[in-house]
N, C-alpha and C positions, 0 to 999 in steps of 0.2 A: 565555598565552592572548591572541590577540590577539578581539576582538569582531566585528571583520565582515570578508567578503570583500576590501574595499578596505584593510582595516587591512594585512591579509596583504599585498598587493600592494606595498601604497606604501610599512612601515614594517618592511622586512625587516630593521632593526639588533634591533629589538626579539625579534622569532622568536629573531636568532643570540643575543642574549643570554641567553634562555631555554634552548635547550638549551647553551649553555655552562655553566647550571648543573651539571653532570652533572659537571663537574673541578671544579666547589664540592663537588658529595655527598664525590666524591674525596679533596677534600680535608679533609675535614671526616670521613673513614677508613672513609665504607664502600668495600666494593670495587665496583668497576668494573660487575664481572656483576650485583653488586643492586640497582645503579641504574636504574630504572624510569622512562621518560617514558610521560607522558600528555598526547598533545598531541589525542585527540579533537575537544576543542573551540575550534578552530583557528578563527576564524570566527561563532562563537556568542559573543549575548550573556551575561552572568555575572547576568543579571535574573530570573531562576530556573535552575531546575535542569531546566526539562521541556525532553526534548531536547537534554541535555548528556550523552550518553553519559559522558566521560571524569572528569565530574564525580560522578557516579552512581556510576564505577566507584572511584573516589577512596574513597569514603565506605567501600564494601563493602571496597576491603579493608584502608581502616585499620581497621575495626569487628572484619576476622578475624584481627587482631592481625600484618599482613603488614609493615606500615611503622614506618619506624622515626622521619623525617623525612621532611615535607612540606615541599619546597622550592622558593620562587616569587622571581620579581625584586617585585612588590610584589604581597603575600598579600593584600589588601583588595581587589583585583580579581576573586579568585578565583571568590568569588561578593557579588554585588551585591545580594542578600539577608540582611538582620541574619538573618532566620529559616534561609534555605540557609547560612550561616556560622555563626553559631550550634550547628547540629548538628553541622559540622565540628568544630568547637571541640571541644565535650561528647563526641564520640566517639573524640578525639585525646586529649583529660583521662581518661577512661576506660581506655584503652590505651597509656597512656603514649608520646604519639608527638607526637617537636618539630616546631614547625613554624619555619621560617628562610627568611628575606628579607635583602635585602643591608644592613638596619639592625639587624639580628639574632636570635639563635639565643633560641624563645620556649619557654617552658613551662608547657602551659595546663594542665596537672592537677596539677602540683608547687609552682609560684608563681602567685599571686593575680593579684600586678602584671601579670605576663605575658599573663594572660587576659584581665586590666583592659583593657592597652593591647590586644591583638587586637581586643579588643568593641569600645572606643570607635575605633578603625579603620576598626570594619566599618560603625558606623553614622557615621561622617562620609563614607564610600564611598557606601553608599545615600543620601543625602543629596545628595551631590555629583550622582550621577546625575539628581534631582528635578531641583536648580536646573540644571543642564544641561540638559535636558531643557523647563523653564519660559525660560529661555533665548533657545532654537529657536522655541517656539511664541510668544512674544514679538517676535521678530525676523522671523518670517513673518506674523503681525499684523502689524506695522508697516509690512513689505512690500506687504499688503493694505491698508490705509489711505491708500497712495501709490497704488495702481491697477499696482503692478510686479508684484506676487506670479502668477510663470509655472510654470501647468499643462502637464503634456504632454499636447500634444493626439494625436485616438485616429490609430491606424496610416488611413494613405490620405490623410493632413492635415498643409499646413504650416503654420507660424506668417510672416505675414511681415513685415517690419521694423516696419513701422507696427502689426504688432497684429493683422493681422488674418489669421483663421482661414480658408484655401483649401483646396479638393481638390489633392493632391499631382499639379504635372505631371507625375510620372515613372508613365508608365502599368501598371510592373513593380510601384509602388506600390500 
């Protein structure tokens, strides 16, 4: 899952790593035909689940006992909610179903540790997002403090070097 438009664009190694999973499932002995991508949310952030089709669809049918292994390049992304990962979890422990990342094959309804480490994953993931996130608004503060912090001005309007906001001479504008 990559999280936005521009992810998709600029970080295609990542995309091909992800569906190269699918010679992991392989390898790991299901076959070929049962391997299922969900790549829905191609472009969406992992910050809930509203409007993550793929991730919705994730849940419904590990729940109707359909998967066997959930498999990510790093599962802590999946979702960026202790609360939306969380139920993954709980509904993976119930139905016994692995989840597996390239640091390894987890078992959250058979082994404790396993779910141990998936949780504190999830919540060093949502965490991460915070300070990242405090970050950005940090660094555009500061931006604003210097008097640089640049708005886009509305359509029909240039900026010009010095700063200052014109009627755009292009009269198509």
């Amino acid at each position: 899952r990559q999280s936005t438009p521009q992810q998709i664009e600029r970080h295609q190694e990542s995309t091909r790593l992800q569906y190269a999973l699918v010679e992991r499932a392989v390898h790991f002995g299901w076959p070929r035909e049962r391997v299922v991508v969900i790549d829905d949310d191609l472009g969406r952030t992992g910050k809930t689940v509203e409007g993550r089709i793929g991730f919705q669809r994730l849940v419904a049918e590990v729940s109707l006992g359909h998967v066997g292994l959930v498999l990510g390049i790093k599962m802590s992304r999946l979702a960026r909610s202790c609360r939306d990962w969380h139920q993954l979890l709980e509904i993976c422990a119930l139905f016994d179903t692995l989840i597996a990342d390239p640091e390894g094959v987890y078992d959250p309804g058979g082994c404790y540790n396993d779910r141990f480490l998936l949780g504190l994953k999830a919540t060093m993931s949502e965490a991460e997002l915070h300070i990242l996130e405090a970050r950005m608004l940090d660094a555009r503060m500061a931006k604003a403090r210097r008097g640089e912090l640049g708005k886009p001005v509305p359509m029909g309007y240039v900026r010009r070097p010095s700063g200052e906001i014109v009627l755009d001479p292009d009269k198509q504008a």
